[in-house]
N, C-alpha and C positions, 0 to 999 in steps of 0.2 A: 457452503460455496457451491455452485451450480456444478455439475457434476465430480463432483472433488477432482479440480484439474492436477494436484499433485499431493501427496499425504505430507502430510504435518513433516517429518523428520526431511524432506525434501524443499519445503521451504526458506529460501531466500531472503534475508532481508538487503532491499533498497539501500544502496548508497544514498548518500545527499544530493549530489548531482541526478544520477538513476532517478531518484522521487521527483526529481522538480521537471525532468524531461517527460516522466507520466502521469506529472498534472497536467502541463499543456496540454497531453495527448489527451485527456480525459475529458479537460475543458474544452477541447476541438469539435468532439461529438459527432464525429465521423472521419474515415479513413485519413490516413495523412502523411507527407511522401519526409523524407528527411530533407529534401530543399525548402518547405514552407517550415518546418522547424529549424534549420540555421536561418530562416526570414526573420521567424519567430523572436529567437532566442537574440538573434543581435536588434532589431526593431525594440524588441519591448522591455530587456534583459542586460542591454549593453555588451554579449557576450559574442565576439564575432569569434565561430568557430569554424575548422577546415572542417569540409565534408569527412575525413576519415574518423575525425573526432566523434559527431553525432554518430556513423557509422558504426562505433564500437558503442558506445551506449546502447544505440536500439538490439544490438548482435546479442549484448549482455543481458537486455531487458526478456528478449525472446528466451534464449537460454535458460533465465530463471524463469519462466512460463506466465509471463505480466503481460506480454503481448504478443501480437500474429503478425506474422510477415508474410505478405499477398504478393505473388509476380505478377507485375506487370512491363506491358513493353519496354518501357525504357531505364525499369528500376523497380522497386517496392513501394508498398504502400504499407503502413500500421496501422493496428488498430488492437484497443484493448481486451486482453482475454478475458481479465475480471475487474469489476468494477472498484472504485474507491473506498467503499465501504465492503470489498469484500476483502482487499488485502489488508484493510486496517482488523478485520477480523481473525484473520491469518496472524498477520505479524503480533496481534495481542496475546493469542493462543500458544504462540512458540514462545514467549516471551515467560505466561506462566509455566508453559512446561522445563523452561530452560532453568528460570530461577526461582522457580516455585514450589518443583515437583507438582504442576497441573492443581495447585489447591488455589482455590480462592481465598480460604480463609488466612493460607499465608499471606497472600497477597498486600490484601487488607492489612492485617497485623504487621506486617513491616511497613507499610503506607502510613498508618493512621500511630505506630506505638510511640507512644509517649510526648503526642497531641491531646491536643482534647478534641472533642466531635461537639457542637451545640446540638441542646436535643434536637432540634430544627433537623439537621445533618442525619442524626441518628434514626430519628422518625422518619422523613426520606428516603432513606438506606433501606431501613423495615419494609417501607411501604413497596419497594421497591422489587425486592426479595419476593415477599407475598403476591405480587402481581407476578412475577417469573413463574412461580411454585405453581399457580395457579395455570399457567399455558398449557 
């Protein structure tokens, strides 16, 4: 992550709502006030919410370090701290270290035990491993 904005044991996982309020933001792709996202969110989402409502999402989103709050004159503006694929990075990392003890091979192992993998799958897996090993 671009200057590790916060260490692993600091990380936040997104509510449902939270996530769907920083896609918009992500798929906006520039600055954006919380009145074009209640435009947003009831236009496109059917979800007409009060200003205070968006208000505490974005407060929470800043809080857990997903986005930047700008003053400006009549209000805020957002915008995200890290990208899409950096909090799915994040959130996968907490994920093994939570129930994994940080091993991938647990990971796997309770993913795949007592599936089958076609060799297809397996070969893939391999090939894929050996490309990492190799970076």
């Amino acid at each position: 992550m671009k200057g590790a904005l916060y260490a692993m044991s600091d990380f936040q996982k997104l509510s449902e709502t939270e996530m769907e309020v920083m896609q918009v933001i992500w798929a906006f792709h520039h600055p954006i006030t919380s009145g074009e996202l209640l435009d947003i969110f009831a236009r496109d989402k059917g979800k007409r919410w009060k200003g205070q409502t968006i208000a505490t999402f974005l407060s929470r989103l800043v809080e857990k370090g997903v986005l930047i709050s700008i003053k400006q004159s009549r209000g805020n503006i957002y915008k995200p701290r890290i990208s899409p694929k950096e909090y799915k990075s994040q959130q996968a990392k907490s994920v093994l270290e939570i129930l994994y003890e940080g091993s991938i091979k647990n990971f796997l192992t309770t993913l795949y035990d007592g599936k089958d993998l076609t060799k297809d799958e397996m070969a893939e897996l391999g090939r894929w491993f050996a490309d990492k090993a190799g970076e």
